[in-house]
C-alpha positions in Angstrom: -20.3 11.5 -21.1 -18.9 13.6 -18.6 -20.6 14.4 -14.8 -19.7 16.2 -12.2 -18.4 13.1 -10.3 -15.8 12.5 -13.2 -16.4 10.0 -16.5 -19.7 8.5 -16.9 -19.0 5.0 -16.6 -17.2 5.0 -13.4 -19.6 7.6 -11.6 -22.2 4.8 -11.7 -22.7 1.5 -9.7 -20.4 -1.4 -11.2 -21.9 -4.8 -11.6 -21.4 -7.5 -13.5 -23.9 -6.3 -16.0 -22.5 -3.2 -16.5 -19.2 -3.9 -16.9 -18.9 -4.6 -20.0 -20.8 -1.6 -20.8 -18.7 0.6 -19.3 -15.6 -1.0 -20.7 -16.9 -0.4 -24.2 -18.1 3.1 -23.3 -14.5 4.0 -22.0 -12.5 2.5 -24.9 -14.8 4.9 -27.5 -14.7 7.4 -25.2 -11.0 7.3 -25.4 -10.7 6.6 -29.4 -12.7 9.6 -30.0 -10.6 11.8 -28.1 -8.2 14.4 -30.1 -4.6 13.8 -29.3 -4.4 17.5 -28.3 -7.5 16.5 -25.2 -6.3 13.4 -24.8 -4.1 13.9 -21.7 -7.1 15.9 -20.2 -9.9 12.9 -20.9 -7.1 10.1 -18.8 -6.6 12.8 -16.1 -10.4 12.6 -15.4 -10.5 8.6 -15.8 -8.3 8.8 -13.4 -9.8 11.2 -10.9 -12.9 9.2 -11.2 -11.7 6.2 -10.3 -10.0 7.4 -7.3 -13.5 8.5 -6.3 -15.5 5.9 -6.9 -12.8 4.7 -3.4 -13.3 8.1 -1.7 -17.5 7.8 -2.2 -17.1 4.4 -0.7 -15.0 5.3 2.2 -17.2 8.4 2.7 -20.4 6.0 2.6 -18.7 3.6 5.2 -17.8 6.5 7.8 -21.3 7.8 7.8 -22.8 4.1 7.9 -20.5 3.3 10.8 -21.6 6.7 12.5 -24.9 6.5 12.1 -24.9 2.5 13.6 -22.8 3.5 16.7 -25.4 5.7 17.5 -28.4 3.0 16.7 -29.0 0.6 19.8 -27.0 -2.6 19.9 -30.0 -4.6 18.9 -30.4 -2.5 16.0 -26.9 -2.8 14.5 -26.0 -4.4 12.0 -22.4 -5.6 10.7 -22.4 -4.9 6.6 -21.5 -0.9 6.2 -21.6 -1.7 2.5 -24.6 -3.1 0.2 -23.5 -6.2 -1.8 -24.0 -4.0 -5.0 -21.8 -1.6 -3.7 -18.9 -3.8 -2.4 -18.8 -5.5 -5.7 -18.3 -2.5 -7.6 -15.6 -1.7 -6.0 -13.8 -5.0 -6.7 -15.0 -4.3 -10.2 -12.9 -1.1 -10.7 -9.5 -3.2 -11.1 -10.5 -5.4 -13.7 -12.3 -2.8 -15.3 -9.7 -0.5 -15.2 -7.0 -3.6 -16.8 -8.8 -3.5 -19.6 -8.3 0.0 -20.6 -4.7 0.9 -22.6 -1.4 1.1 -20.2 -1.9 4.9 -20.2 -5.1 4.9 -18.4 -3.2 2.9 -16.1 -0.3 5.1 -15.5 -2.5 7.7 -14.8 -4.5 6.1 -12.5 -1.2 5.0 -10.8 0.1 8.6 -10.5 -3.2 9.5 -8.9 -3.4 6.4 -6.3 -0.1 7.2 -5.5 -0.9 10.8 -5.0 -3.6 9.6 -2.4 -1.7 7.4 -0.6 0.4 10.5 -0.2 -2.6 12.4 1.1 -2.7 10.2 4.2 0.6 11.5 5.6 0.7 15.0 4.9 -2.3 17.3 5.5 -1.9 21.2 5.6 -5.3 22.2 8.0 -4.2 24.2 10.5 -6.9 22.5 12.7 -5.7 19.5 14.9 -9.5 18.0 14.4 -9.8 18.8 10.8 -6.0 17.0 10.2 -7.1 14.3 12.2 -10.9 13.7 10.8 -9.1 14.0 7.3 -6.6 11.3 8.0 -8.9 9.0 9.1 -11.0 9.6 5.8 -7.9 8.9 3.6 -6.8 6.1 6.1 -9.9 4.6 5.6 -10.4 4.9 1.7 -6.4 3.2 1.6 -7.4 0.4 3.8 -9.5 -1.1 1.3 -8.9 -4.2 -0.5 -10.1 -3.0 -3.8 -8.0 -0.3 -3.7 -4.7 -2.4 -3.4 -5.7 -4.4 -6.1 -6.4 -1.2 -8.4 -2.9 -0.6 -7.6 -1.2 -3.9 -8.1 -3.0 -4.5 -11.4 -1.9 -1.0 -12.8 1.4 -1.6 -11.7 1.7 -4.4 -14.5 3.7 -3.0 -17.0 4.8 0.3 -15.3 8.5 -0.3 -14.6 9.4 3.6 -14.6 6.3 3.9 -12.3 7.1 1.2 -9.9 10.4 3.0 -8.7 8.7 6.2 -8.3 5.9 4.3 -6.1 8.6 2.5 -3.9 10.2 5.5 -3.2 7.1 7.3 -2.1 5.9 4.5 -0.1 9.6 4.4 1.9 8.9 8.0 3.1 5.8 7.0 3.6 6.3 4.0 6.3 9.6 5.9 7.3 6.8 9.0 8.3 4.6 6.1 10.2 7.5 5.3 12.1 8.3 8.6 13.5 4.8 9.5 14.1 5.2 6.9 16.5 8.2 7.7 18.3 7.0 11.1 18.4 3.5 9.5 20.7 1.1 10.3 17.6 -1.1 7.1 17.9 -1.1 6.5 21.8 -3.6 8.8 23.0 -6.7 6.9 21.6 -6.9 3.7 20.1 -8.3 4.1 16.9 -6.2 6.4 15.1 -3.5 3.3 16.1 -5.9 0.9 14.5 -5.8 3.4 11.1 -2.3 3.4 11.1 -2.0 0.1 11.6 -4.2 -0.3 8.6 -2.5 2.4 6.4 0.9 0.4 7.2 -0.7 -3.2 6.3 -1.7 -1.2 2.8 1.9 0.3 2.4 3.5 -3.0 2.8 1.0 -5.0 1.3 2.1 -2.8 -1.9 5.7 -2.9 -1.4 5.4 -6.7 -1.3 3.8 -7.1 -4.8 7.1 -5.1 -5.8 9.7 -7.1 -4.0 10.9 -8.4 -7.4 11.8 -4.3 -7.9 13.7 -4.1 -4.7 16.0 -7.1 -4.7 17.1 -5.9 -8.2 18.9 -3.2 -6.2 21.1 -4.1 -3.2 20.7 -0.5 -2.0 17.0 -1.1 -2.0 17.3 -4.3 -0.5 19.1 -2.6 2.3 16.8 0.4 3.1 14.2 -1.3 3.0 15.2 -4.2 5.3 16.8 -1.4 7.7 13.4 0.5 7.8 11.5 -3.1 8.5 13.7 -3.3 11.2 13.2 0.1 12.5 9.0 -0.9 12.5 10.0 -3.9 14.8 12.3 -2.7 17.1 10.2 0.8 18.1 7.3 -1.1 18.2 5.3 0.9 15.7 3.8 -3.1 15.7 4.1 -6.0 18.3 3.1 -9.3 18.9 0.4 -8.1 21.5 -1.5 -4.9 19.5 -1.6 -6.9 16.3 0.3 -10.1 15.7 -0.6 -10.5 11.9 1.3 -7.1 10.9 4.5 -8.0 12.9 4.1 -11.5 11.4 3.7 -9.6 7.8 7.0 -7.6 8.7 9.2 -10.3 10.1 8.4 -12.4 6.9 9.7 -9.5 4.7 12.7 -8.6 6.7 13.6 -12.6 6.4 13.0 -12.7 2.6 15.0 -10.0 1.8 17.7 -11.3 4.3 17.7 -14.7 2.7 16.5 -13.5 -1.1 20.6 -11.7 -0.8 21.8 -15.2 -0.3 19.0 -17.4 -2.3 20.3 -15.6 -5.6 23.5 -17.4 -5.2 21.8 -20.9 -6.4 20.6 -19.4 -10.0 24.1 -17.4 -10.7 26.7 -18.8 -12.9 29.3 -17.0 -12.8 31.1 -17.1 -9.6 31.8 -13.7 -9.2 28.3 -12.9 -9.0 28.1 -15.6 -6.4 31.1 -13.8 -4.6 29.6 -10.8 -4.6 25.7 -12.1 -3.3 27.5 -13.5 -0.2 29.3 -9.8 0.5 26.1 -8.1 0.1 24.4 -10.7 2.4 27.0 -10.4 5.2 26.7 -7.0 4.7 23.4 -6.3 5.6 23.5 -9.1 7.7 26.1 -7.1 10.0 24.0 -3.3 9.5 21.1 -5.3 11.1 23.4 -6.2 13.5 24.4 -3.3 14.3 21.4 -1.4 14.2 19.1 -3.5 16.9 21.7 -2.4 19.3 20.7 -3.9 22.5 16.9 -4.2 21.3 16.6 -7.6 20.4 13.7 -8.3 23.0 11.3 -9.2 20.4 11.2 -13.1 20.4 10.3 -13.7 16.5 13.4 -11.1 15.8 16.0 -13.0 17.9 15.3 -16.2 16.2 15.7 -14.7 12.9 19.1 -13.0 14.2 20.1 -16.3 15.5 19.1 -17.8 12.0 21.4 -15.4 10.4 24.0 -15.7 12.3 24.0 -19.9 11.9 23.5 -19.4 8.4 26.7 -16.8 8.6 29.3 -19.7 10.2 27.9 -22.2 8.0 
Protein backbone atom coordinates (compact mmCIF):
# COMPACT_ATOMS: atom_id res chain seq x y z
CA UNK A 1 0.00 0.00 0.00
CA UNK A 2 2.86 2.10 0.50
CA UNK A 3 4.70 4.48 -2.58
CA UNK A 4 7.23 6.44 -2.73
CA UNK A 5 4.91 9.57 -2.61
CA UNK A 6 3.54 8.39 0.91
CA UNK A 7 0.16 6.06 1.50
CA UNK A 8 -1.51 4.71 -1.43
CA UNK A 9 -4.77 6.33 -1.25
CA UNK A 10 -3.68 9.77 -0.99
CA UNK A 11 -0.76 9.60 -3.67
CA UNK A 12 -3.57 9.24 -6.19
CA UNK A 13 -6.14 11.73 -7.80
CA UNK A 14 -9.22 12.17 -5.37
CA UNK A 15 -12.65 12.17 -6.85
CA UNK A 16 -15.85 11.60 -5.79
CA UNK A 17 -15.56 8.09 -6.92
CA UNK A 18 -12.62 7.29 -5.23
CA UNK A 19 -13.30 8.61 -2.15
CA UNK A 20 -14.90 6.26 -0.59
CA UNK A 21 -12.34 3.84 -1.73
CA UNK A 22 -9.75 5.39 -0.27
CA UNK A 23 -11.59 5.98 2.97
CA UNK A 24 -12.04 2.30 3.33
CA UNK A 25 -8.58 1.53 2.22
CA UNK A 26 -7.09 3.89 4.99
CA UNK A 27 -9.36 2.67 7.85
CA UNK A 28 -7.95 -1.18 7.09
CA UNK A 29 -4.83 0.06 6.47
CA UNK A 30 -4.85 1.50 9.86
CA UNK A 31 -6.75 -1.61 11.78
CA UNK A 32 -4.11 -3.85 10.49
CA UNK A 33 -1.39 -1.94 11.73
CA UNK A 34 0.65 -3.43 14.95
CA UNK A 35 0.42 -1.07 17.84
CA UNK A 36 4.32 -1.15 17.97
CA UNK A 37 4.13 0.48 13.79
CA UNK A 38 1.37 2.17 14.46
CA UNK A 39 2.82 5.69 15.13
CA UNK A 40 5.07 5.13 12.01
CA UNK A 41 1.86 4.20 9.52
CA UNK A 42 0.00 7.93 10.88
CA UNK A 43 3.43 9.73 10.42
CA UNK A 44 3.22 8.76 6.70
CA UNK A 45 -0.71 9.56 6.39
CA UNK A 46 0.36 12.46 7.49
CA UNK A 47 3.27 13.29 5.29
CA UNK A 48 1.16 12.27 2.38
CA UNK A 49 -1.31 14.47 2.88
CA UNK A 50 0.80 17.40 3.20
CA UNK A 51 1.97 16.41 -0.24
CA UNK A 52 -0.76 15.87 -2.02
CA UNK A 53 -0.74 20.36 -1.21
CA UNK A 54 2.94 20.58 -2.01
CA UNK A 55 2.35 18.50 -5.67
CA UNK A 56 -0.37 20.89 -6.22
CA UNK A 57 1.45 23.99 -5.40
CA UNK A 58 4.43 22.66 -7.35
CA UNK A 59 1.95 21.88 -10.43
CA UNK A 60 0.52 25.53 -10.17
CA UNK A 61 4.13 27.32 -10.22
CA UNK A 62 5.24 25.39 -13.24
CA UNK A 63 1.66 25.96 -14.95
CA UNK A 64 1.87 29.69 -14.15
CA UNK A 65 5.62 29.62 -15.58
CA UNK A 66 5.17 28.02 -18.38
CA UNK A 67 1.81 30.45 -19.40
CA UNK A 68 3.81 33.67 -18.67
CA UNK A 69 6.01 32.60 -21.18
CA UNK A 70 3.08 31.41 -23.75
CA UNK A 71 1.68 34.52 -25.85
CA UNK A 72 -1.21 36.44 -24.39
CA UNK A 73 -3.63 34.85 -26.86
CA UNK A 74 -2.52 31.62 -25.79
CA UNK A 75 -3.05 31.92 -22.06
CA UNK A 76 -5.30 30.56 -20.33
CA UNK A 77 -6.65 31.38 -16.70
CA UNK A 78 -7.25 27.70 -14.89
CA UNK A 79 -3.52 26.49 -13.54
CA UNK A 80 -5.47 23.53 -12.20
CA UNK A 81 -7.59 20.74 -14.05
CA UNK A 82 -11.08 20.39 -12.52
CA UNK A 83 -9.99 16.81 -11.39
CA UNK A 84 -7.25 18.12 -9.79
CA UNK A 85 -8.78 21.12 -7.93
CA UNK A 86 -11.42 18.85 -6.56
CA UNK A 87 -9.14 16.55 -5.08
CA UNK A 88 -7.72 18.79 -3.15
CA UNK A 89 -10.99 19.93 -1.57
CA UNK A 90 -11.47 16.25 -1.12
CA UNK A 91 -8.50 15.74 1.29
CA UNK A 92 -10.46 17.44 4.27
CA UNK A 93 -13.35 15.47 4.26
CA UNK A 94 -11.44 12.59 3.58
CA UNK A 95 -9.12 13.03 6.11
CA UNK A 96 -12.41 13.78 8.90
CA UNK A 97 -13.24 10.58 8.46
CA UNK A 98 -10.23 8.84 9.66
CA UNK A 99 -9.85 8.50 13.83
CA UNK A 100 -8.76 11.83 15.82
CA UNK A 101 -5.21 10.49 15.74
CA UNK A 102 -4.77 10.66 12.07
CA UNK A 103 -5.93 14.04 12.64
CA UNK A 104 -3.51 15.17 15.24
CA UNK A 105 -0.87 14.00 13.15
CA UNK A 106 -1.81 15.66 10.25
CA UNK A 107 -2.19 18.83 12.41
CA UNK A 108 1.35 18.54 13.80
CA UNK A 109 2.59 18.28 10.20
CA UNK A 110 0.40 21.30 8.69
CA UNK A 111 1.58 23.14 11.40
CA UNK A 112 5.10 22.29 10.81
CA UNK A 113 4.63 23.67 7.19
CA UNK A 114 3.13 26.61 7.93
CA UNK A 115 6.36 26.99 9.93
CA UNK A 116 8.40 26.31 6.87
CA UNK A 117 7.28 29.49 5.36
CA UNK A 118 9.09 31.73 7.86
CA UNK A 119 12.24 30.17 8.50
CA UNK A 120 14.45 28.68 5.74
CA UNK A 121 18.20 27.84 6.46
CA UNK A 122 19.75 28.15 2.44
CA UNK A 123 22.46 30.16 2.57
CA UNK A 124 21.34 31.46 -0.97
CA UNK A 125 19.19 34.69 -0.99
CA UNK A 126 17.50 33.08 -4.37
CA UNK A 127 17.12 29.66 -3.12
CA UNK A 128 15.45 31.31 0.42
CA UNK A 129 13.41 33.28 -1.58
CA UNK A 130 12.23 30.69 -4.50
CA UNK A 131 11.53 28.33 -1.44
CA UNK A 132 9.27 30.82 0.33
CA UNK A 133 7.30 31.49 -2.45
CA UNK A 134 6.78 27.53 -2.93
CA UNK A 135 5.55 27.15 0.70
CA UNK A 136 3.73 30.60 0.47
CA UNK A 137 2.04 29.37 -2.29
CA UNK A 138 1.13 25.64 -1.05
CA UNK A 139 -0.34 27.74 2.43
CA UNK A 140 -2.45 30.06 0.37
CA UNK A 141 -4.69 27.49 -0.63
CA UNK A 142 -8.19 27.09 0.37
CA UNK A 143 -8.05 23.34 0.75
CA UNK A 144 -5.42 23.62 2.88
CA UNK A 145 -7.10 25.90 5.54
CA UNK A 146 -9.93 23.74 5.57
CA UNK A 147 -7.57 20.55 6.20
CA UNK A 148 -6.64 22.47 9.02
CA UNK A 149 -9.88 23.74 10.53
CA UNK A 150 -11.43 20.35 10.22
CA UNK A 151 -8.53 18.58 12.14
CA UNK A 152 -8.63 21.07 14.57
CA UNK A 153 -12.09 19.63 15.71
CA UNK A 154 -11.46 17.90 18.72
CA UNK A 155 -7.76 18.86 19.31
CA UNK A 156 -7.96 21.23 22.35
CA UNK A 157 -4.16 20.49 23.50
CA UNK A 158 -3.31 21.01 19.79
CA UNK A 159 -5.17 24.21 19.22
CA UNK A 160 -2.92 26.10 21.91
CA UNK A 161 0.17 24.76 20.44
CA UNK A 162 -1.10 26.10 16.82
CA UNK A 163 -1.99 29.63 18.24
CA UNK A 164 1.14 29.97 19.60
CA UNK A 165 3.01 29.09 16.51
CA UNK A 166 0.92 31.13 14.31
CA UNK A 167 1.56 34.50 16.82
CA UNK A 168 5.35 34.12 16.05
CA UNK A 169 4.40 33.56 12.90
CA UNK A 170 2.37 36.99 11.98
CA UNK A 171 4.65 38.67 14.75
CA UNK A 172 7.80 37.40 12.08
CA UNK A 173 5.50 38.91 9.01
CA UNK A 174 5.45 42.05 10.74
CA UNK A 175 9.02 42.60 11.26
CA UNK A 176 9.96 41.40 7.86
CA UNK A 177 8.18 44.38 7.01
CA UNK A 178 9.63 46.97 9.05
CA UNK A 179 12.85 45.59 8.23
CA UNK A 180 11.83 46.52 4.01
CA UNK A 181 11.57 42.61 3.16
CA UNK A 182 8.50 42.84 0.74
CA UNK A 183 9.17 46.32 -0.90
CA UNK A 184 11.61 45.65 -3.42
CA UNK A 185 9.24 43.72 -5.83
CA UNK A 186 5.68 43.23 -5.74
CA UNK A 187 5.09 39.80 -5.64
CA UNK A 188 6.81 38.55 -2.73
CA UNK A 189 4.23 41.38 -1.02
CA UNK A 190 1.44 39.74 -2.76
CA UNK A 191 2.76 36.08 -0.97
CA UNK A 192 2.95 37.63 2.19
CA UNK A 193 -0.13 39.09 1.94
CA UNK A 194 -1.48 35.76 1.14
CA UNK A 195 0.55 33.82 3.85
CA UNK A 196 -0.98 36.50 6.44
CA UNK A 197 -4.79 36.07 5.00
CA UNK A 198 -3.95 32.10 5.70
CA UNK A 199 -2.47 32.83 9.32
CA UNK A 200 -5.50 34.84 10.28
CA UNK A 201 -7.90 33.05 8.44
CA UNK A 202 -6.74 30.11 11.04
CA UNK A 203 -6.56 32.11 14.02
CA UNK A 204 -10.19 33.18 13.36
CA UNK A 205 -11.68 29.58 13.35
CA UNK A 206 -9.97 29.56 16.93
CA UNK A 207 -11.09 32.83 18.34
CA UNK A 208 -13.31 30.80 20.70
CA UNK A 209 -9.54 29.53 22.11
CA UNK A 210 -8.33 33.01 22.57
CA UNK A 211 -11.05 34.86 24.35
CA UNK A 212 -10.95 32.05 26.90
CA UNK A 213 -7.66 33.65 27.95
CA UNK A 214 -7.55 37.50 28.64
CA UNK A 215 -3.78 37.29 28.04
CA UNK A 216 -4.55 35.85 24.65
CA UNK A 217 -7.04 38.19 24.03
CA UNK A 218 -4.51 40.91 24.66
CA UNK A 219 -1.54 39.70 22.55
CA UNK A 220 -3.27 38.97 20.04
CA UNK A 221 -5.35 42.30 19.70
CA UNK A 222 -1.90 44.17 20.40
CA UNK A 223 -0.18 42.28 17.48
CA UNK A 224 -3.49 43.08 15.14
CA UNK A 225 -2.73 46.42 16.05
CA UNK A 226 0.82 46.30 15.28
CA UNK A 227 -0.30 44.89 11.41
CA UNK A 228 -2.40 48.11 11.13
CA UNK A 229 -0.47 50.75 12.36
CA UNK A 230 3.05 49.65 10.39
CA UNK A 231 1.19 49.09 7.43
CA UNK A 232 2.21 45.48 6.91
CA UNK A 233 -1.59 46.02 5.14
CA UNK A 234 -3.57 49.23 4.13
CA UNK A 235 -6.59 50.27 2.68
CA UNK A 236 -4.77 51.07 -0.76
CA UNK A 237 -2.45 47.55 -1.30
CA UNK A 238 -5.34 45.41 -0.26
CA UNK A 239 -8.43 46.58 1.35
CA UNK A 240 -9.97 43.08 2.06
CA UNK A 241 -7.01 42.04 4.54
CA UNK A 242 -7.15 45.35 6.53
CA UNK A 243 -10.93 44.92 6.46
CA UNK A 244 -10.26 41.11 7.79
CA UNK A 245 -7.92 42.71 10.55
CA UNK A 246 -9.94 45.65 11.72
CA UNK A 247 -12.94 43.20 12.13
CA UNK A 248 -10.77 40.93 14.54
CA UNK A 249 -9.25 43.67 16.47
CA UNK A 250 -13.03 44.96 17.07
CA UNK A 251 -14.29 41.51 18.05
CA UNK A 252 -11.88 40.86 20.50
CA UNK A 253 -12.28 44.61 21.78
CA UNK A 254 -15.97 44.21 22.15
CA UNK A 255 -16.07 40.09 22.75
CA UNK A 256 -14.11 41.49 26.46
CA UNK A 257 -17.15 43.51 27.02
CA UNK A 258 -20.05 41.20 25.15
CA UNK A 259 -19.22 38.41 27.90
CA UNK A 260 -20.69 40.66 30.39
CA UNK A 261 -24.43 39.98 29.08
CA UNK A 262 -24.21 35.96 29.61
CA UNK A 263 -22.38 36.21 33.23
CA UNK A 264 -24.25 35.82 36.37
CA UNK A 265 -22.42 36.48 38.83
CA UNK A 266 -21.46 40.02 39.13
CA UNK A 267 -18.06 39.64 39.90
CA UNK A 268 -17.35 38.17 36.78
CA UNK A 269 -19.11 41.06 35.23
CA UNK A 270 -16.79 43.34 37.32
CA UNK A 271 -14.00 41.79 36.29
CA UNK A 272 -14.99 41.70 32.10
CA UNK A 273 -15.30 45.48 32.30
CA UNK A 274 -11.49 45.76 34.00
CA UNK A 275 -10.11 43.55 31.37
CA UNK A 276 -11.99 45.59 28.68
CA UNK A 277 -10.77 49.02 29.86
CA UNK A 278 -7.62 47.51 30.16
CA UNK A 279 -6.93 46.59 26.80
CA UNK A 280 -8.92 49.33 25.81
CA UNK A 281 -6.18 51.74 27.38
CA UNK A 282 -2.84 49.38 26.01
CA UNK A 283 -4.30 50.05 22.56
CA UNK A 284 -4.35 53.41 23.56
CA UNK A 285 -1.28 53.66 24.39
CA UNK A 286 0.35 51.66 21.90
CA UNK A 287 -0.99 53.72 18.47
CA UNK A 288 0.97 56.49 19.92
CA UNK A 289 0.38 59.25 17.53
CA UNK A 290 -0.43 56.67 14.60
CA UNK A 291 -3.88 56.80 14.37
CA UNK A 292 -3.97 58.03 10.66
CA UNK A 293 -5.71 54.99 9.46
CA UNK A 294 -9.35 56.15 8.99
CA UNK A 295 -11.21 52.56 9.75
CA UNK A 296 -8.76 52.49 13.12
CA UNK A 297 -9.82 55.99 14.44
CA UNK A 298 -13.44 55.15 14.25
CA UNK A 299 -12.98 52.07 16.10
CA UNK A 300 -10.83 54.15 18.74
CA UNK A 301 -13.54 56.63 18.84
CA UNK A 302 -16.12 53.65 19.29
CA UNK A 303 -14.16 52.50 22.19
CA UNK A 304 -13.78 55.41 23.72
CA UNK A 305 -17.93 56.25 23.54
CA UNK A 306 -18.50 52.90 24.63
CA UNK A 307 -15.85 53.65 27.63
CA UNK A 308 -17.99 57.05 29.03
CA UNK A 309 -21.08 55.22 28.44
Amino acid sequence: MMTSLGVGPLSQNLDQWTMRQSSLELQLMIKQTPNNEMNSLLENIAKATIEVFQQSAETGSSSGSTASNMPSSSKTKPVLSSLERSGVWLVAPLIAKLPTSVQGHVLKAAGEELEKGQHLGSSSRKERDRQKQKSMSLLSQQPFLSLVLTCLKGQDEQREGLLTSLYSQVHQIVNNWRDDQYLDDCKPKQLMHEALKLRLNLVGGMFDTVQRSTQQTTEWAMLLLEIIISGTVDMQSNNELFTTVLDMLSVLINGTLAADMSSISQGSMEENKRAYMNLAKKLQVSRGGRDKVCGYRNLLSSLRNLLLA
